[in-house]
TORKOL-4160 file (C-alpha; in steps of 0.2 Angstrom, whole numbers, padded with zeros to 4 digits, m for minus):
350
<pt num="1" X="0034" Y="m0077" Z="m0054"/>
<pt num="2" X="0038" Y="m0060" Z="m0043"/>
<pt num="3" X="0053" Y="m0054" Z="m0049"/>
<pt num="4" X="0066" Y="m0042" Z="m0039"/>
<pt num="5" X="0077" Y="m0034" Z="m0048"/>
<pt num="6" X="0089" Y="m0049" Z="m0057"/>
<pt num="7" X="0080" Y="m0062" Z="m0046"/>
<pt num="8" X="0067" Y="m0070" Z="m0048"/>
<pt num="9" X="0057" Y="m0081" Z="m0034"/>
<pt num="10" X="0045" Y="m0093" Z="m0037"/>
<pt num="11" X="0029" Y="m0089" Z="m0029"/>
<pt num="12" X="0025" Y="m0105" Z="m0020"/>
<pt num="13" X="0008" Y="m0104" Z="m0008"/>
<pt num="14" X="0023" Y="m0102" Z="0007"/>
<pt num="15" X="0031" Y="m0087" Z="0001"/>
<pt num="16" X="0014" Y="m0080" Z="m0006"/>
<pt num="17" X="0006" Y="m0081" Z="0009"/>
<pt num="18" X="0017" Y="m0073" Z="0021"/>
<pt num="19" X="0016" Y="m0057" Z="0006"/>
<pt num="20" X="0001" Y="m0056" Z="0007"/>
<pt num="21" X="m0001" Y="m0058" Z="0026"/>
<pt num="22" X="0015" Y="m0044" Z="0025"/>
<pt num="23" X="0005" Y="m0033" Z="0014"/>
<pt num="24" X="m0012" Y="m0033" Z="0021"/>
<pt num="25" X="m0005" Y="m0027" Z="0038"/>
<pt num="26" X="0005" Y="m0014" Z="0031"/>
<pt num="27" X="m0010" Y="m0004" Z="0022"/>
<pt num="28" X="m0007" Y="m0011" Z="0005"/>
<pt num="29" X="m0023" Y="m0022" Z="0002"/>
<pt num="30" X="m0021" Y="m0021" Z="m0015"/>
<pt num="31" X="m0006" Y="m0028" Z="m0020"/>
<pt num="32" X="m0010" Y="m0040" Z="m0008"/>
<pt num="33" X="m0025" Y="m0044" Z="m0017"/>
<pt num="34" X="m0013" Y="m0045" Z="m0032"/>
<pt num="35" X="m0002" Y="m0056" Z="m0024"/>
<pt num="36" X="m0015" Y="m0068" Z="m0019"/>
<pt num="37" X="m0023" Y="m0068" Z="m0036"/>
<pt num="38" X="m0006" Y="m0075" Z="m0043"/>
<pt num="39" X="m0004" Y="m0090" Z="m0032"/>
<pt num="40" X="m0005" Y="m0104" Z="m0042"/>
<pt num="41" X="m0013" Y="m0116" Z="m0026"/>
<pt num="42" X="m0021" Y="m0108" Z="m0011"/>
<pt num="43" X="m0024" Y="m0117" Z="0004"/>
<pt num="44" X="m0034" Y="m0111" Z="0020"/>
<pt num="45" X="m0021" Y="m0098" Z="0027"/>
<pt num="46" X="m0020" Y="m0091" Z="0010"/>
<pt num="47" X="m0039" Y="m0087" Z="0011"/>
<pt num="48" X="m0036" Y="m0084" Z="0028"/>
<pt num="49" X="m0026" Y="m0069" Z="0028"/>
<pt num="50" X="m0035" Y="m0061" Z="0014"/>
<pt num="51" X="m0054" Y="m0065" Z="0024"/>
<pt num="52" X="m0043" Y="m0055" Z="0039"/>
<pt num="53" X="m0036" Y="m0045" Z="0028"/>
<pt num="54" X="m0051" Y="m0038" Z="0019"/>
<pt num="55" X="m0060" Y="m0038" Z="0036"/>
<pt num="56" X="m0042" Y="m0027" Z="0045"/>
<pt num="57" X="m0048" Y="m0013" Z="0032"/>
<pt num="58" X="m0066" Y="m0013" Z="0033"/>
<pt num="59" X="m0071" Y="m0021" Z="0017"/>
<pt num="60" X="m0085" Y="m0033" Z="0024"/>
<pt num="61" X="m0093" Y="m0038" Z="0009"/>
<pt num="62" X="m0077" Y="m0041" Z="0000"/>
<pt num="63" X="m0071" Y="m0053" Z="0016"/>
<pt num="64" X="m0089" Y="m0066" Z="0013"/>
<pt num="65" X="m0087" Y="m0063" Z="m0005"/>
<pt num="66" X="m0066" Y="m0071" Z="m0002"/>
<pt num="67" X="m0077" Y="m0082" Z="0010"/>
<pt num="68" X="m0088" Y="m0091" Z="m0002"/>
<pt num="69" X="m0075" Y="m0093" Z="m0015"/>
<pt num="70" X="m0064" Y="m0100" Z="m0003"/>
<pt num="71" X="m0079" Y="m0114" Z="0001"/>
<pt num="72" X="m0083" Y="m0115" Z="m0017"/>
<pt num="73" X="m0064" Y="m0120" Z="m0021"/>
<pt num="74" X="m0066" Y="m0135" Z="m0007"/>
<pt num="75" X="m0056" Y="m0126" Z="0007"/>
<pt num="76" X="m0062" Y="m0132" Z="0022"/>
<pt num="77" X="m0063" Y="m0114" Z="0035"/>
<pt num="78" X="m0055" Y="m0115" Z="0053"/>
<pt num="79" X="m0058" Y="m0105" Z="0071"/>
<pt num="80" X="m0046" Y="m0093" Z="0063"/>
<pt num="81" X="m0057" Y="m0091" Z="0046"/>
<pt num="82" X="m0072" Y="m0087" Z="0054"/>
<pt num="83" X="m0062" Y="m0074" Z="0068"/>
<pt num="84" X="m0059" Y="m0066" Z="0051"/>
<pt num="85" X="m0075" Y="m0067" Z="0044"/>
<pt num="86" X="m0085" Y="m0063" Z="0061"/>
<pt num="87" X="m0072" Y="m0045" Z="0066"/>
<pt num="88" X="m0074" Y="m0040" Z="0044"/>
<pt num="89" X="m0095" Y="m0040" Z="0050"/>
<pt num="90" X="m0093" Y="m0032" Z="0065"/>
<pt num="91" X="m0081" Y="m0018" Z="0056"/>
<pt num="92" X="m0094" Y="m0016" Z="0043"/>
<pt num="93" X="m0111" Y="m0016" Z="0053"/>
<pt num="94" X="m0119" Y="m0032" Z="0043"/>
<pt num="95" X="m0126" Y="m0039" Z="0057"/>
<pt num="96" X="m0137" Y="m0049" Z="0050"/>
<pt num="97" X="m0124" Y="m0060" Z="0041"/>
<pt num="98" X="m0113" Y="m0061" Z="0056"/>
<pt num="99" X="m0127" Y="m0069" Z="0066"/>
<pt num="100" X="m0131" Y="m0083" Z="0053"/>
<pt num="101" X="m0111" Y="m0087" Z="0051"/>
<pt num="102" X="m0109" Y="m0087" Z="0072"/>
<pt num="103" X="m0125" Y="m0099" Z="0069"/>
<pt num="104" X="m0120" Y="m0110" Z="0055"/>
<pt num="105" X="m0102" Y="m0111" Z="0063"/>
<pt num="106" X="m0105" Y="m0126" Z="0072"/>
<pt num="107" X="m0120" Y="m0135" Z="0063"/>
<pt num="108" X="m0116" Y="m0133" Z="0045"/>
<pt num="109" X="m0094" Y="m0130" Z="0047"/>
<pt num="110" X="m0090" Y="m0142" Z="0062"/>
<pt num="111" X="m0082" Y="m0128" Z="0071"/>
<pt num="112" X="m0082" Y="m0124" Z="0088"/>
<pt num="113" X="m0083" Y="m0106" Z="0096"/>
<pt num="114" X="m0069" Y="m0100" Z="0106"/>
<pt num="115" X="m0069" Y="m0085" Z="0117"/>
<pt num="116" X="m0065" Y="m0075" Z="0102"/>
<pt num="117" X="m0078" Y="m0079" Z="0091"/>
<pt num="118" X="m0088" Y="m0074" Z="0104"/>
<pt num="119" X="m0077" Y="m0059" Z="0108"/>
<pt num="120" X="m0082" Y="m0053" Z="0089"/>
<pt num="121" X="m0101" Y="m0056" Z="0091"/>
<pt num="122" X="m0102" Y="m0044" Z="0107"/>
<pt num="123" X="m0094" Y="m0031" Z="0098"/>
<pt num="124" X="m0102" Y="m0034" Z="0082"/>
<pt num="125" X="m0119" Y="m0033" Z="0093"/>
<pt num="126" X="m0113" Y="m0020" Z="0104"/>
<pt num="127" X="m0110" Y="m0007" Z="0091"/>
<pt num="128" X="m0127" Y="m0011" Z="0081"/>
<pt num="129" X="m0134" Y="m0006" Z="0097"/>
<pt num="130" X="m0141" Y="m0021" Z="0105"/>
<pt num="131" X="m0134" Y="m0020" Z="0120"/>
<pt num="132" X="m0146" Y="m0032" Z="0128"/>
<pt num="133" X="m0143" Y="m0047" Z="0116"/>
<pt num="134" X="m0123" Y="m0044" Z="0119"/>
<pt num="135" X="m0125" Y="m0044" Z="0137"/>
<pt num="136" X="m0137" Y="m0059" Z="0136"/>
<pt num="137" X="m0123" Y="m0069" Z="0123"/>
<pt num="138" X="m0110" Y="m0066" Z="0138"/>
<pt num="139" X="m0122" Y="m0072" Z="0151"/>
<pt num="140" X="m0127" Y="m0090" Z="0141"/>
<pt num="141" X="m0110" Y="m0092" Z="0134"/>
<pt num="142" X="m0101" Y="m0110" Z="0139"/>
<pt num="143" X="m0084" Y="m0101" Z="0142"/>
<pt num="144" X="m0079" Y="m0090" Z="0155"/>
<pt num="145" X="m0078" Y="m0069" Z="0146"/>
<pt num="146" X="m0063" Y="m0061" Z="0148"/>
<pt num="147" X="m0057" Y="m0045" Z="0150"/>
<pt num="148" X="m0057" Y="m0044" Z="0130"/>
<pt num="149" X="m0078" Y="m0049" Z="0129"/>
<pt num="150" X="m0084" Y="m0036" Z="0144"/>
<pt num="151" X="m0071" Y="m0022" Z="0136"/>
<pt num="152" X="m0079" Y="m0024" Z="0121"/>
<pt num="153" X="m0096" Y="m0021" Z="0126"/>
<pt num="154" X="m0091" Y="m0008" Z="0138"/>
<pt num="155" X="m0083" Y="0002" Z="0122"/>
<pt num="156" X="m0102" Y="m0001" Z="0115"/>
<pt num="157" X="m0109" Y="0007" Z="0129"/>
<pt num="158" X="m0099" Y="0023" Z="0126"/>
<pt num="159" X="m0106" Y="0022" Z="0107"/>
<pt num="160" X="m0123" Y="0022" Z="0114"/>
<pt num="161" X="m0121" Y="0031" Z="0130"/>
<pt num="162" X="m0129" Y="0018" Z="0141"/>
<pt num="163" X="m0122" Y="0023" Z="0159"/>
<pt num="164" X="m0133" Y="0010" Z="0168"/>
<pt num="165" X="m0127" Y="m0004" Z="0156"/>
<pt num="166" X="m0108" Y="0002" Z="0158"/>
<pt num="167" X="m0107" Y="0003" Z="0177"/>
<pt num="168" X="m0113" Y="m0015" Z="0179"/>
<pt num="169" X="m0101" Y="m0021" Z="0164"/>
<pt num="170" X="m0086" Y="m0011" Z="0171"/>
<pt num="171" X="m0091" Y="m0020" Z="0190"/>
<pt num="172" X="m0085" Y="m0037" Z="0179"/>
<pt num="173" X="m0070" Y="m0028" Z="0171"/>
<pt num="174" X="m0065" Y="m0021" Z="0189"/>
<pt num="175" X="m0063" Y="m0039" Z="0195"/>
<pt num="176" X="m0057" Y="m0048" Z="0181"/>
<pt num="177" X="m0041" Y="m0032" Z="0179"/>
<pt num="178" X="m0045" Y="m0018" Z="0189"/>
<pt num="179" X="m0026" Y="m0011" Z="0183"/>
<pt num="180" X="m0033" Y="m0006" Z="0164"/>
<pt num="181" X="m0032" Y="0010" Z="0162"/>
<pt num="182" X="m0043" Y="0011" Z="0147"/>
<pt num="183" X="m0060" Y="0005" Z="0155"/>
<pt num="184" X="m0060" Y="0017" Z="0168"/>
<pt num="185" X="m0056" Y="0031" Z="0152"/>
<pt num="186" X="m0070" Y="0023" Z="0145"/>
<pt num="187" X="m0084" Y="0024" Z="0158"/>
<pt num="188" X="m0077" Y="0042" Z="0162"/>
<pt num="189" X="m0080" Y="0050" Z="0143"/>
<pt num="190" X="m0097" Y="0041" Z="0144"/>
<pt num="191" X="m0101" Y="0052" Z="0160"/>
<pt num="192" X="m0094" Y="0066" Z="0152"/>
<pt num="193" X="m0104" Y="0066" Z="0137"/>
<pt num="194" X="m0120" Y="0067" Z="0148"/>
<pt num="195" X="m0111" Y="0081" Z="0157"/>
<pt num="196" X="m0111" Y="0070" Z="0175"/>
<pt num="197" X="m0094" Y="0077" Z="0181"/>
<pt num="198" X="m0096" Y="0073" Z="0198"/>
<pt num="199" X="m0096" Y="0054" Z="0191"/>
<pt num="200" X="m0081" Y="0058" Z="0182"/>
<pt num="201" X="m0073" Y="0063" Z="0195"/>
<pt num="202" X="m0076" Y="0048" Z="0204"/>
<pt num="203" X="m0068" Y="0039" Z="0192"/>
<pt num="204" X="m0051" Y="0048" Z="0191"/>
<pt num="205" X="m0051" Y="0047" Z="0211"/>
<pt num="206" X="m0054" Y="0028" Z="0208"/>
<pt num="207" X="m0038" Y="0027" Z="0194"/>
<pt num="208" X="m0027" Y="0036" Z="0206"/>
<pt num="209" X="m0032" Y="0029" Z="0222"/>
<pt num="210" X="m0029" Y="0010" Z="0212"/>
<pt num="211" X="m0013" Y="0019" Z="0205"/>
<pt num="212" X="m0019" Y="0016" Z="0187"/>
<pt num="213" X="m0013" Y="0025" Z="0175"/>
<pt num="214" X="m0019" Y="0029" Z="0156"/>
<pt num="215" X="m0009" Y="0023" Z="0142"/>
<pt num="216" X="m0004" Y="0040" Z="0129"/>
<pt num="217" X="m0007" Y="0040" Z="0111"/>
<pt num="218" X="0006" Y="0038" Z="0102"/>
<pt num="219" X="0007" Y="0038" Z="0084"/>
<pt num="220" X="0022" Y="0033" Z="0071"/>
<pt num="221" X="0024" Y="0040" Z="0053"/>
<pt num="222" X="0041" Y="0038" Z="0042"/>
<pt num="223" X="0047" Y="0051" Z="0032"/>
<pt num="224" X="0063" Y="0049" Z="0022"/>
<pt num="225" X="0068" Y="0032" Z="0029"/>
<pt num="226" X="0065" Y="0040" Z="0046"/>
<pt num="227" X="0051" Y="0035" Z="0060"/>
<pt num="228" X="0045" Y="0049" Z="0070"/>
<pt num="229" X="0034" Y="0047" Z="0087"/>
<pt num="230" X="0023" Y="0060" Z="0092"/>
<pt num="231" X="0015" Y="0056" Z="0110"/>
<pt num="232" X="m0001" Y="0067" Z="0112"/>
<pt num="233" X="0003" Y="0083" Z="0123"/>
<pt num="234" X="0022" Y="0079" Z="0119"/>
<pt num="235" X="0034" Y="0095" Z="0113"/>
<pt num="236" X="0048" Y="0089" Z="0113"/>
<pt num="237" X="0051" Y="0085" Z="0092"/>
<pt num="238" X="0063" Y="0095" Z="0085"/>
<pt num="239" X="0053" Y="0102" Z="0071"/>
<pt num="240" X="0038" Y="0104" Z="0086"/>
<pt num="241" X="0035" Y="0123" Z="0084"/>
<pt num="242" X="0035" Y="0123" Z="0064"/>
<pt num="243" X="0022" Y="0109" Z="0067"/>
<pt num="244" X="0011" Y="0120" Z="0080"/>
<pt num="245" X="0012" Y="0135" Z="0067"/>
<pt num="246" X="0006" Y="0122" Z="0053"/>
<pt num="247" X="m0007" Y="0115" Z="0065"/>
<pt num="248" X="m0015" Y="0134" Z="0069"/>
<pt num="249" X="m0015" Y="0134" Z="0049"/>
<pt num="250" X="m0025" Y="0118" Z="0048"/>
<pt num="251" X="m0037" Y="0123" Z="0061"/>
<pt num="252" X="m0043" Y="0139" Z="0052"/>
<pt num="253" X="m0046" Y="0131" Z="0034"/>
<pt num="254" X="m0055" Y="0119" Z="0044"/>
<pt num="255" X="m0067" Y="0129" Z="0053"/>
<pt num="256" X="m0070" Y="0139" Z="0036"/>
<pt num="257" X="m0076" Y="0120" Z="0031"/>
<pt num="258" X="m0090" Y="0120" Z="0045"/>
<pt num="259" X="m0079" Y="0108" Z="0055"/>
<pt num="260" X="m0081" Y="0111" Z="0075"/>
<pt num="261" X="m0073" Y="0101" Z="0089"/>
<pt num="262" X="m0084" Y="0091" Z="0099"/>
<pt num="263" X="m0075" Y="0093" Z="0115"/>
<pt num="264" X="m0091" Y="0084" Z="0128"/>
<pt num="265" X="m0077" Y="0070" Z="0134"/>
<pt num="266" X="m0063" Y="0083" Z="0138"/>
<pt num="267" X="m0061" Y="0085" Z="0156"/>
<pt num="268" X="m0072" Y="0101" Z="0163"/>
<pt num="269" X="m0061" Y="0108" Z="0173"/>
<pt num="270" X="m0048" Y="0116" Z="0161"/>
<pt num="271" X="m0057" Y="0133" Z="0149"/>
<pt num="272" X="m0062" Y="0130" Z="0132"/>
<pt num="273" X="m0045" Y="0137" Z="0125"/>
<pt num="274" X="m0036" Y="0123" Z="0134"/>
<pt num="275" X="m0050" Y="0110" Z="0126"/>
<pt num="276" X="m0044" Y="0113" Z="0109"/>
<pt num="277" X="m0029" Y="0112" Z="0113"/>
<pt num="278" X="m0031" Y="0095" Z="0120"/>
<pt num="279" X="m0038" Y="0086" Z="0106"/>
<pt num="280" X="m0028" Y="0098" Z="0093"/>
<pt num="281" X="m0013" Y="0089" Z="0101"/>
<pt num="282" X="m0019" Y="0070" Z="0102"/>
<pt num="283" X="m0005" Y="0060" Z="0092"/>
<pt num="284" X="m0013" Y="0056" Z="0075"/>
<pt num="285" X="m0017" Y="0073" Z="0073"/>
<pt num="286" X="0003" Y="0078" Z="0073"/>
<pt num="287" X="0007" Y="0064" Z="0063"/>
<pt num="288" X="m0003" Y="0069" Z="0048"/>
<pt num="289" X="0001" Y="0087" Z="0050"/>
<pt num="290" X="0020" Y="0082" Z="0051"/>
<pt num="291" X="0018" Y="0071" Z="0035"/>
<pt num="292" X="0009" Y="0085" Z="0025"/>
<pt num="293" X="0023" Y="0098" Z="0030"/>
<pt num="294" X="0037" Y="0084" Z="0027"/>
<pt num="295" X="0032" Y="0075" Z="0008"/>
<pt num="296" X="0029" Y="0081" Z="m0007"/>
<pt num="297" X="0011" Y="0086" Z="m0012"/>
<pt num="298" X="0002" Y="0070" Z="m0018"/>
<pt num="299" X="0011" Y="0058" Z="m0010"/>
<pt num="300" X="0001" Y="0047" Z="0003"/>
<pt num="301" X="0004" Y="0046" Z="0021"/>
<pt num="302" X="0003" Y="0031" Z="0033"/>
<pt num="303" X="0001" Y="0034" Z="0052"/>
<pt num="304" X="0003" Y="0022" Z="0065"/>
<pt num="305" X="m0010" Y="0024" Z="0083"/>
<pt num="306" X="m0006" Y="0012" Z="0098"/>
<pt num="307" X="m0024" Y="0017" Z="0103"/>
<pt num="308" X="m0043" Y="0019" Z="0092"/>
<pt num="309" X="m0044" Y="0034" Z="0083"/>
<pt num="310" X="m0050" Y="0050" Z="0090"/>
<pt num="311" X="m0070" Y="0053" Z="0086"/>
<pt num="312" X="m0063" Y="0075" Z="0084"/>
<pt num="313" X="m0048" Y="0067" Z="0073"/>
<pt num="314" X="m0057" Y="0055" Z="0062"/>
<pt num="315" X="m0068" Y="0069" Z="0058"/>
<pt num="316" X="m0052" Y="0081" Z="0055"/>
<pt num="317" X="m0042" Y="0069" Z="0045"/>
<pt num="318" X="m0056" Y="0065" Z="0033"/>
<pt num="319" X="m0058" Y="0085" Z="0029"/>
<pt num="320" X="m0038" Y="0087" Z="0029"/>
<pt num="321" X="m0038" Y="0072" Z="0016"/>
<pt num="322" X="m0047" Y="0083" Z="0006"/>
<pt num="323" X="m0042" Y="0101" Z="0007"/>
<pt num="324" X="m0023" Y="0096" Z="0004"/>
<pt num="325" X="m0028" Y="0081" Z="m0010"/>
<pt num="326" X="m0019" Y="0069" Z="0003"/>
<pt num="327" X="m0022" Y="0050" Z="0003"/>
<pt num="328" X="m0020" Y="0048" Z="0020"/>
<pt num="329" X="m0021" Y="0030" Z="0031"/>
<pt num="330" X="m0022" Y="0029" Z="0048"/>
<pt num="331" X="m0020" Y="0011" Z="0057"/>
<pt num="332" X="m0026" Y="0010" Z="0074"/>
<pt num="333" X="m0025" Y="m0003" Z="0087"/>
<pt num="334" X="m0039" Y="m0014" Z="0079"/>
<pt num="335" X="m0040" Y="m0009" Z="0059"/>
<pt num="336" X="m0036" Y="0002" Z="0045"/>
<pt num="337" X="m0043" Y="0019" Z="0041"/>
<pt num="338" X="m0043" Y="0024" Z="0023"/>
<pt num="339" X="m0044" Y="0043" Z="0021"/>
<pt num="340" X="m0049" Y="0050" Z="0003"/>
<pt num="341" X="m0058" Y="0067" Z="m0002"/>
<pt num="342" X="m0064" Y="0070" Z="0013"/>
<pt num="343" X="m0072" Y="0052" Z="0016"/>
<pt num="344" X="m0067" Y="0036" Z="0025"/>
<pt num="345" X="m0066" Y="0018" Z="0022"/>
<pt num="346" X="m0075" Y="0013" Z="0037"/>
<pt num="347" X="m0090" Y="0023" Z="0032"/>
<pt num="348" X="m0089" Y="0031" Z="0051"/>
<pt num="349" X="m0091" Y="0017" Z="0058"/>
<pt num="350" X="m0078" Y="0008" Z="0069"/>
């Protein structure tokens, strides 16, 4: 029984599941965990919101763990079990176990592999670094790749700053949506990161000329009841210049901590003053500054991105975690970042 204040509500396998579907995506794994643990029955979208879960936070070993209990108590996995199962390897790196699931899916489960099962192998491949066997798995595969399949490989390619890879994946994602901003961002910070400015600039011609235009960061945090959005480069929040002061703070006892920016993907054609202050002001960062200078010490902050983390912020947030004794968690456009003394949950790899 959960029990709310005089009420108390039975905790059926209905309401159980959409608590612990609730909790997961709201940060709180644990008490979904909790929640899950209670449920008298659990059928397959029980086990598949914790399998997702578990993945959504990075905990890959703990998703086949949920996995095989889940066989082992005669629940028969879905498409969507194994979505789960497939994105909790990729998040983690176990590449090894990814490939005999995708392998088994069929043969041994009786399930078929839709565009995203194989959406979750290329980017599990991809950011191992075999770029060839992801590109090889789109070439063979018996549906048509989106989009969603090339993106991901292209995203992999920036990892492993592969520019001849990228420019024939990005021919594929120019035709199948030449409007998407993010891909042309993409192939521009992997130019940038091997200092070929001339091919960066190619590509900002190429977004304006096609009238593209990137999406902004934006990140959310509430405080007090109260949701405030900062957009990256954006001044306008009321409390903006106590933020900047606290900002210029945070950057000095990080420095002191060995932390540098890497600042390669920033355009060239601004000085290095203005560089900092580009990735200084990227959302996340002045979210987390915000919810330092607006809780009271010890108490974790959330932030929500509409974009993937920042590389420079990721590193930033997992020193701030530490300096101020802050439990901070980021959720990006694709999973949870769990930020404690100084150390992530993703192990620095997302």
């Amino acid at each position: 029984m959960l029990t709310s204040g005089r009420r108390n509500f039975k905790l059926d396998v209905v309401l159980g599941n959409a608590l612990v579907d609730m909790y997961c995506k709201c940060g709180n794994i644990e008490t979904a965990l909790d929640i899950f643990h209670e449920l008298p029955t659990k059928n397959v979208y029980c086990w598949n919101s914790v399998v997702v879960g578990l993945g959504m936070h990075g905990f890959g070993d703990e998703a086949i763990d949920a996995f095989v209990k889940m066989e082992r108590n005669g629940v028969q996995p879905d498409g969507v079990t194994f979505v789960g199962l497939l994105s909790a390897c990729s998040h983690s790196g176990l590449y090894y176990e990814g490939r005999r699931y995708f392998s088994e899916m069929v043969g041994t489960y009786g399930v078929e592999p839709g565009i995203e099962h194989y959406g979750c192998m290329v980017d599990l491949l991809g950011r191992g670094g075999f770029l060839e066997e992801a590109l090889e798995l789109i070439r063979t595969m018996p549906i048509s790749p989106n989009n969603v399949v090339w993106g991901s490989l292209l995203r992999a390619c920036q990892i492993h700053k592969d520019t001849e890879m990228s420019k024939q994946v990005m021919d594929h994602l120019l035709m199948l949506d030449p409007n998407d901003g993010a891909n042309y961002v993409f192939l521009s910070n992997i130019y940038a990161s091997l200092n070929r400015w001339n091919d960066v600039a190619t590509c900002r011609r190429l977004m304006i000329e096609n009238g593209v235009c990137k999406t902004p960061g934006c990140s959310s945090i509430e405080v007090d009841n109260n949701v405030h959005e900062f957009i990256a480069g954006d001044t306008s929040h009321p409390q903006f210049a106590r933020i900047n002061v606290f900002l210029d703070e945070i950057a000095k006892k990080l420095r002191v901590l060995g932390y540098e920016l890497g600042m390669d993907s920033v355009l060239h054609d601004i000085d290095e003053e203005e560089k900092e202050s580009a990735v200084r002001y990227h959302s996340e960062r002045i979210a987390v500054a915000y919810g330092l200078m607006s809780t009271p010490r010890g108490k974790p902050i959330k932030v929500v991105k509409n974009l993937r983390a920042c590389t420079d912020c990721h590193a930033a947030i997992k020193l701030i975690s530490k300096l101020f004794n802050r439990e901070i968690t980021v959720r990006d456009r694709s999973r949870f970042h769990h930020f404690r003394d100084g150390k992530c949950s993703c192990k620095d790899y997302w």
